[in-house]
C-alpha positions in Angstrom: 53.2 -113.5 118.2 52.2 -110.2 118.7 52.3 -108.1 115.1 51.3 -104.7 116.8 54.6 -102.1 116.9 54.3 -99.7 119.6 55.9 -96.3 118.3 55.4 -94.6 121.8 53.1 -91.7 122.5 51.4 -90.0 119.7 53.1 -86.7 118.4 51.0 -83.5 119.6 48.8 -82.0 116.6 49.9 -78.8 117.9 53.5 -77.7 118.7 51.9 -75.2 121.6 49.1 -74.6 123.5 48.0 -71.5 122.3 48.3 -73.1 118.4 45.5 -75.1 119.5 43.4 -72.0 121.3 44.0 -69.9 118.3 42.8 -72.5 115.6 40.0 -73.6 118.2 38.9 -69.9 118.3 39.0 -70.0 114.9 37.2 -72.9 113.8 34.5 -71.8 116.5 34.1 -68.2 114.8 33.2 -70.0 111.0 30.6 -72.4 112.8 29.2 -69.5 114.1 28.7 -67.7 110.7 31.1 -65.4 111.4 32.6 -65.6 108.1 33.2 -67.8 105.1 36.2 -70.7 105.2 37.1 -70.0 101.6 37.6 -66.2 102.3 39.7 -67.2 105.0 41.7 -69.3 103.4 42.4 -66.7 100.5 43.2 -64.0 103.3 45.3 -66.7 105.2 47.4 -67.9 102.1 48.0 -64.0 101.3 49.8 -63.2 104.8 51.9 -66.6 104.4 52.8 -65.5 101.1 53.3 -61.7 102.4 55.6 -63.4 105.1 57.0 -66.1 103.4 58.6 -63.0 101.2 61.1 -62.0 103.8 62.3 -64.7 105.0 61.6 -68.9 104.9 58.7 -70.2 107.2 59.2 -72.8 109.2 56.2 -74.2 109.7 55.9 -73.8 113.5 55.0 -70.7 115.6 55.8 -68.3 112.1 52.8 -70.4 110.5 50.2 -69.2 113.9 51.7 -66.2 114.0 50.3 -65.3 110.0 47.0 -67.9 111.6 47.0 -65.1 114.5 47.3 -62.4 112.0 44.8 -63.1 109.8 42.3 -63.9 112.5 42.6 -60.2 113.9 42.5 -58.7 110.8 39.2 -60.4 110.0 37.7 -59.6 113.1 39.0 -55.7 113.0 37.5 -55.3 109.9 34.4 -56.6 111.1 34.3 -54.2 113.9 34.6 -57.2 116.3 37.8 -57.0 117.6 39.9 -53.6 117.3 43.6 -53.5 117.6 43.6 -51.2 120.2 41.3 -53.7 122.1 43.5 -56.8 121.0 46.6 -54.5 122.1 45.4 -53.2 125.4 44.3 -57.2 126.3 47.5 -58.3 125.2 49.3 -56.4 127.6 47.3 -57.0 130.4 47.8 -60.4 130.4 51.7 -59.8 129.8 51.6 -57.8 133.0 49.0 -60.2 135.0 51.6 -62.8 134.2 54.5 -61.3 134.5 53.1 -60.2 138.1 51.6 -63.5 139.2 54.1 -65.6 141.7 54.9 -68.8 140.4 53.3 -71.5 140.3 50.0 -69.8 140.9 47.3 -69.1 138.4 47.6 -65.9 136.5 44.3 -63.6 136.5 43.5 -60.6 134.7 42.8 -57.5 137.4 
């Protein structure tokens, strides 16, 4: 008798794809010396906190958003990423994809 239980396919670590890009990014950017895990941990738990104020987290894209957050705020004050910069990139790829016929792969011009 077989005492193995199949439970199906594993659950996803991450929720969405760009969860995994931005703690990939992330993770990449320490390894690199880019800054200290333990100062981004403090800067990380004090945006959770900060937006955990107005209104309950729930763990899912709210949690990458303040992940998100914290990473450009590091970077800006390090010069390395501006929010103008961040901002104008943003919106580029909004319009790229928002332009891009479906089904085909979305470039920036």
């Amino acid at each position: 008798m077989n005492d193995c239980i199949s439970y199906g396919a594993p659950e996803p670590v991450f929720a969405q794809p760009w969860h995994a890009q931005v703690f990939a990014v992330t993770v990449a950017l320490n390894e690199a010396g880019r800054f200290e895990w333990a100062d981004w941990a403090a800067r990380f738990s004090a945006i959770l906190k900060r937006n955990g104020l107005a209104r309950e987290l729930d763990g899912g894209d709210d949690y990458f958003h303040a992940w998100l957050e914290t990473l450009e705020t590091l970077l800006a004050e390090q010069g390395a990423a501006m929010p103008k910069d961040v901002q104008d990139v943003h919106q580029a790829w909004e319009e790229a994809y928002l332009t891009t016929p479906h089904g085909q792969p979305v470039h920036l011009g």
